[in-house]
TIKE-270381 format. One record per residue (C-alpha): residue in three letters; x, y, z. Coordinates in steps of 0.1 Angstrom, whole numbers, padded with zeros to 4 digits, always signed. Example, Ala and Ser with C-alpha at 12.3 -4.5 7.8 and 13.67 -1.06 7.14 Angstrom:
# TIKE-270381
ALA+0123-0045+0078;SER+0137-0011+0071;
//
This chain:
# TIKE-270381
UNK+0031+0982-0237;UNK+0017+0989-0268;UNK+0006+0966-0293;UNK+0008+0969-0332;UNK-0018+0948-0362;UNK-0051+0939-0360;UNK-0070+0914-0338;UNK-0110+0908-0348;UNK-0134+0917-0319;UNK-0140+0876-0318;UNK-0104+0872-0311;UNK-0097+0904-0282;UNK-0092+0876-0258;UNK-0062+0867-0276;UNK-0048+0906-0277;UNK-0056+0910-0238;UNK-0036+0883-0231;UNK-0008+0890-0256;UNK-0004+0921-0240;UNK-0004+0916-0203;UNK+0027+0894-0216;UNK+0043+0915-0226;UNK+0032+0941-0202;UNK+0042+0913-0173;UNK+0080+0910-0182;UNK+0071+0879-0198;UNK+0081+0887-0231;UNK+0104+0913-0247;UNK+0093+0913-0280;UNK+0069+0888-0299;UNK+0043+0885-0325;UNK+0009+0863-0325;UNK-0011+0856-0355;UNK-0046+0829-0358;UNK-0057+0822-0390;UNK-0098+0806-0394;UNK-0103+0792-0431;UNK-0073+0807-0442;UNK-0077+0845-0431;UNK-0060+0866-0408;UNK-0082+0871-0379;UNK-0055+0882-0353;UNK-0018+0892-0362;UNK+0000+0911-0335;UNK+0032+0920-0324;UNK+0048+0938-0303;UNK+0076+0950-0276;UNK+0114+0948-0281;UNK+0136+0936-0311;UNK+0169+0936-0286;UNK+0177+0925-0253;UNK+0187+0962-0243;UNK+0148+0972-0251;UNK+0162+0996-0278;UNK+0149+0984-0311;UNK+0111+0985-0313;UNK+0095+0943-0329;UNK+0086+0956-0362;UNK+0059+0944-0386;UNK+0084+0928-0404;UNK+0106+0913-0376;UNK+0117+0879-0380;UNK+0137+0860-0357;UNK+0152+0821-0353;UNK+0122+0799-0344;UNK+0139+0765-0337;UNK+0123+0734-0340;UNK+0091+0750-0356;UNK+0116+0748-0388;UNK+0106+0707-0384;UNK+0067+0717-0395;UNK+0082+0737-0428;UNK+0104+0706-0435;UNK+0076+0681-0429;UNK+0057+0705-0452;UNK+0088+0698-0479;UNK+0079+0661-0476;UNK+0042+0660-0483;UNK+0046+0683-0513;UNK+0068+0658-0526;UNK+0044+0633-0514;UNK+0015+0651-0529;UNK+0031+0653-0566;UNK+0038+0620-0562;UNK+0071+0619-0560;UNK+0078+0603-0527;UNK+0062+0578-0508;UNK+0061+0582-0473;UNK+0058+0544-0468;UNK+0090+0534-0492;UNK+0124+0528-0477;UNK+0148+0559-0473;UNK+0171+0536-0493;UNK+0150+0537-0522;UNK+0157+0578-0522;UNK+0190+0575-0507;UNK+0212+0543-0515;UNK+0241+0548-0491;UNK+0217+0555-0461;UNK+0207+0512-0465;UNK+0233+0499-0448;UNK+0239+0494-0406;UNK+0203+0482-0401;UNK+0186+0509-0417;UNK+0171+0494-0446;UNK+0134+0491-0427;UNK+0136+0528-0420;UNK+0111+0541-0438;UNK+0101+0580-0450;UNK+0076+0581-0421;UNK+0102+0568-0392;UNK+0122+0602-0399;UNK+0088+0624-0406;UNK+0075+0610-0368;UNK+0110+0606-0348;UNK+0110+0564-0349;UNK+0138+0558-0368;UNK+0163+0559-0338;UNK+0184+0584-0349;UNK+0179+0611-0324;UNK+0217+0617-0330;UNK+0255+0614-0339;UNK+0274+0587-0330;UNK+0301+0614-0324;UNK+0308+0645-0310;UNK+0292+0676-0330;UNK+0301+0711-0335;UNK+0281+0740-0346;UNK+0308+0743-0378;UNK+0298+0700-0385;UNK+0262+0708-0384;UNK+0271+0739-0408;UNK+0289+0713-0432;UNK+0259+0695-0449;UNK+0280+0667-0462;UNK+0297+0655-0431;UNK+0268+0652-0411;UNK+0245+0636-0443;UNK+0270+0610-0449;UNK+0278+0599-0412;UNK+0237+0594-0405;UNK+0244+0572-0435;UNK+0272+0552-0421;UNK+0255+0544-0387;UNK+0233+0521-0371;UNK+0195+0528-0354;UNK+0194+0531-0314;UNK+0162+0513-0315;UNK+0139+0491-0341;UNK+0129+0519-0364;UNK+0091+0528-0359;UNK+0086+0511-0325;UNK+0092+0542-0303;UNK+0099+0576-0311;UNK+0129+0595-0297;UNK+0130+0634-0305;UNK+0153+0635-0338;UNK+0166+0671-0325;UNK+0188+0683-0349;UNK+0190+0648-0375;UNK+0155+0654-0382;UNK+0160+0683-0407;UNK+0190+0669-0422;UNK+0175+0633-0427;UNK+0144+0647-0446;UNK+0163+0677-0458;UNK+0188+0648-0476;UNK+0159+0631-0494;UNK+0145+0662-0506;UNK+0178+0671-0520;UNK+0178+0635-0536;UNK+0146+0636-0554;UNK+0141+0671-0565;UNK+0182+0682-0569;UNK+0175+0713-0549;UNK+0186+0715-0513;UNK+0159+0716-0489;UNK+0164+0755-0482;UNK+0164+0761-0520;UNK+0129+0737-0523;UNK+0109+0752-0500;UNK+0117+0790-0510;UNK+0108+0781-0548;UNK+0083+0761-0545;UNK+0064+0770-0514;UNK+0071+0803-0494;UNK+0075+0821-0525;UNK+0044+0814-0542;UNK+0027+0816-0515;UNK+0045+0847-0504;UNK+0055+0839-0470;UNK+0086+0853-0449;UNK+0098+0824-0439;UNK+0132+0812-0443;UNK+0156+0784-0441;UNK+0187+0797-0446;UNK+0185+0831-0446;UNK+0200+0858-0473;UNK+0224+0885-0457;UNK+0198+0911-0473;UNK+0176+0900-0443;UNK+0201+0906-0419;UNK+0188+0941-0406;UNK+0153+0923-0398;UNK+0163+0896-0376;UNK+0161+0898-0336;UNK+0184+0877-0319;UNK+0175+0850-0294;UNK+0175+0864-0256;UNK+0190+0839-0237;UNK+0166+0825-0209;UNK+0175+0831-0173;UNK+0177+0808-0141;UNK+0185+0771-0142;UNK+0174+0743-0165;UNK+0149+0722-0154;UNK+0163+0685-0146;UNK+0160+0663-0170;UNK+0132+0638-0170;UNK+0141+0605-0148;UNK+0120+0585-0182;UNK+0147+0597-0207;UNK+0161+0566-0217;UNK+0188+0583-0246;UNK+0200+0616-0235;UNK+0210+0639-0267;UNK+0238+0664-0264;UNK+0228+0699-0265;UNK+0254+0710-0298;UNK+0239+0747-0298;UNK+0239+0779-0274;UNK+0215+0804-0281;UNK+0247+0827-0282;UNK+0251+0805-0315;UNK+0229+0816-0334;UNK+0236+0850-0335;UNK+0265+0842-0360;UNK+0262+0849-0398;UNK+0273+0809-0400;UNK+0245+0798-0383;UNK+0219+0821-0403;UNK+0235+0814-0433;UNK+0236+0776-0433;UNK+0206+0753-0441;UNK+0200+0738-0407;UNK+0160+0728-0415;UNK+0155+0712-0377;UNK+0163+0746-0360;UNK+0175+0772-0380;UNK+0141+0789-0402;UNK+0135+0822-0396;UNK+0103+0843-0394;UNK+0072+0854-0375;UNK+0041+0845-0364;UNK+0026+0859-0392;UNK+0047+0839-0414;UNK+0043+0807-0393;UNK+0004+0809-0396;UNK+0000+0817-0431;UNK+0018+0790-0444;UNK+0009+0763-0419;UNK-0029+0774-0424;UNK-0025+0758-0458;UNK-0028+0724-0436;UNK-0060+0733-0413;UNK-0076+0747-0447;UNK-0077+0716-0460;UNK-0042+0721-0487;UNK-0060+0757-0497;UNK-0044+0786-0503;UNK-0060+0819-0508;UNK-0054+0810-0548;UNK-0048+0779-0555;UNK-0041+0745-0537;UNK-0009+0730-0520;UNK-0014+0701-0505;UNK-0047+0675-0516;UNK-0073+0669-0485;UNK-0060+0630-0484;UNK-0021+0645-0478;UNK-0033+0666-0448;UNK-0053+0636-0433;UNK-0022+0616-0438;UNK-0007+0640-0412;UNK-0029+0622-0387;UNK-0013+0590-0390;UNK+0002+0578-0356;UNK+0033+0567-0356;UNK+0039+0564-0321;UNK+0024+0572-0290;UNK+0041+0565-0256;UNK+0072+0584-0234;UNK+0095+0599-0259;UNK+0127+0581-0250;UNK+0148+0615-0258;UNK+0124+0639-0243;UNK+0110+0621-0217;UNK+0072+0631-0216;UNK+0043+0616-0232;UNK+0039+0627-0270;UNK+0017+0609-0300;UNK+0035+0615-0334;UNK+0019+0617-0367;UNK+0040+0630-0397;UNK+0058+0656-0392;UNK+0041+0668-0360;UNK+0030+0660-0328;UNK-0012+0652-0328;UNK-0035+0657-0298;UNK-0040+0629-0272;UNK-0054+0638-0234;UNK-0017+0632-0218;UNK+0001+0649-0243;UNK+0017+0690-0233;UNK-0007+0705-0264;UNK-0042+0690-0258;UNK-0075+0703-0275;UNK-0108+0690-0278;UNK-0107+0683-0313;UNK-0091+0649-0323;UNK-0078+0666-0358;UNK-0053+0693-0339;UNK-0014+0685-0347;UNK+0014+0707-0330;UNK+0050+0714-0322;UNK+0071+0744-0306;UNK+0105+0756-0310;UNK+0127+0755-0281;UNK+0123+0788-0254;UNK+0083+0784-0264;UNK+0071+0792-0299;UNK+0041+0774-0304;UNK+0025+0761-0341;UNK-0008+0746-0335;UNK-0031+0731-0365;UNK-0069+0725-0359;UNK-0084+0708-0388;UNK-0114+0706-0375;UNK-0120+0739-0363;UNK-0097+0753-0396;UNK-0077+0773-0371;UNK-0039+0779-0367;UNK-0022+0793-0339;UNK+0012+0806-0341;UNK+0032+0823-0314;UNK+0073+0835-0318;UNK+0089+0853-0296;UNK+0124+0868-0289;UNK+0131+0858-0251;UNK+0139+0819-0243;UNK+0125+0798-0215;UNK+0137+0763-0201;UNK+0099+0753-0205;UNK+0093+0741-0237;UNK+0058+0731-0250;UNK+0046+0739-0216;UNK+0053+0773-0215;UNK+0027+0790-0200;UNK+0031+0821-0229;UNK+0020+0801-0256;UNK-0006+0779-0236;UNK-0022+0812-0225;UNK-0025+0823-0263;UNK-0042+0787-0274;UNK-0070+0790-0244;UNK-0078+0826-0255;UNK-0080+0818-0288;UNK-0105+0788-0283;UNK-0123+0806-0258;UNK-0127+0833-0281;UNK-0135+0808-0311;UNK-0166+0797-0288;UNK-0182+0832-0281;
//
């Protein structure tokens, strides 16, 4: 199988295992980038843009990477933060009036950053045209009550994570979240990354392959189950593309994935100028919960916005400044402050294995054993 980009001799590690990958069956087509202090030192890609093994990956392919869409909109927030014009301590209330009511007026900007303020879901049935229609689900995570004390446990916010921070972006800047983060972030700091995405982008994008065999069983410690609202199938519709879904629905690469997250592991640099302050990325660090995920089931430790290392969490490093998430089927973002290292891994064919998919755990032990030689 042959691989396309560059890879530094450090970093062939990373590249051998990329490609026996995709060599292996294991992927179809995927792309791997690592970023040290800012700069490319492996971006790869490689195999299949289709399911029928037709369409070479392309430089340029992007694809839907799930819930790595949460790291861009936590990314929203402390820009916001930054500029100081949110605080990530204030009540949502204070951003968003009509969210106050039903017991919510102690959630605060960090329970929806770190997945404590019980509102993993609807209180109602959802389609994939309600969580298209921006308005109806807004206003009825307004209307209802929290499943838990807010910021006493954490409880993956799946798909109401994006929409409750995407809401009070939309409230204090007047831009919708999608709108926001192409303006003021991806496209200054020109990145293909995209939530929402414009029909001009169309011919780029390779669909989701759907994974095969069963689903694992859920975890006997999931104390509030969450319905499952979209199919992989799903998200090969224009609606889906098109609408501003920012828990799931951002599209890119890994290319895209590391060069804008690197802003966070260098410290708020960019290559010309600065996004975020030092103190904002620190602020990443603090926990917000650290115990079974009472929607998820496993052990996780939540900062804002991401998931941070801990020694029974599914992404564990040795350095205490490393913050994480995947997208469901197994992308993988990682952040290592203290090494200034991302890792970023996308990929076109689902698994039921989520952040312990081998694929992506293979690709963060290269790349650490490669940062070492």
């Amino acid at each position: 199988m042959e691989i396309q980009g560059n890879c530094s001799d450090q970093f062939s590690a990373v590249r051998e295992v990329f490609a026996d990958s995709l060599r292996s069956g294991a992927d179809v087509g995927a792309s791997v980038a690592i970023y040290v202090d800012g700069e490319p030192v492996v971006d790869l890609w490689g195999g299949y843009a289709d399911q029928e093994c037709m369409q070479p990956w392309q430089r340029d392919t992007i694809t839907n990477v799930w819930s790595i869409t949460k790291t861009m909109t936590a990314v929203c927030a402390l820009v916001l933060a930054d500029r100081g014009e949110l605080d990530l301590s204030a009540p949502v209330a204070k951003y968003w009036p009509e969210f106050g009511i039903a017991g919510k007026d102690r959630v605060e900007i960090r329970h929806l950053l770190g997945h404590t303020a019980g509102l993993p879901d609807w209180d109602q049935p959802m389609t994939l045209d309600d969580l298209c229609d921006w308005e109806k689900v807004t206003t009825l995570l307004a209307r209802q009550s929290p499943r838990w004390e807010p910021g006493t446990e954490s409880g993956y916010h799946r798909f109401t994570h994006g929409f409750l921070l995407g809401e009070v972006v939309r409230r204090v800047c007047r831009q919708s979240i999608g709108a926001f983060f192409a303006d003021q972030i991806a496209g200054p700091l020109d990145v293909d990354f995209h939530i929402g995405l414009a029909a001009e982008h169309d011919h780029r994008v390779s669909d989701g392959i759907p994974a095969t065999g069963p689903a694992p069983a859920a975890s006997p410690r999931v104390a509030i189950p969450v319905g499952a609202y979209v199919t992989v199938q799903d998200t090969w519709s224009t609606r889906w593309r098109r609408a501003e879904i920012p828990a799931a629905a951002g599209y890119g690469n890994a290319r895209s994935v590391a060069a804008l997250q690197s802003v966070l592991a260098s410290g708020g640099q960019t290559p010309t100028s600065r996004l975020l302050s030092e103190a904002t990325c620190r602020a990443v660090f603090d926990e917000q919960s650290h115990g079974t995920d009472l929607v998820l089931g496993i052990p996780l430790r939540f900062g804002m916005g991401y998931a941070l290392n801990a020694d029974d969490a599914p992404v564990s490093t040795t350095n205490p400044q490393t913050c994480y998430w995947g997208g469901r089927g197994g992308s993988l973002i990682v952040n290592d402050l203290d090494a200034r290292m991302t890792i970023a891994y996308v990929m076109n064919q689902m698994s039921n294995l989520g952040l312990t998919d081998p694929r992506g755990q293979r690709i963060l032990q290269a790349a650490y054993k490669s940062l070492t030689r």
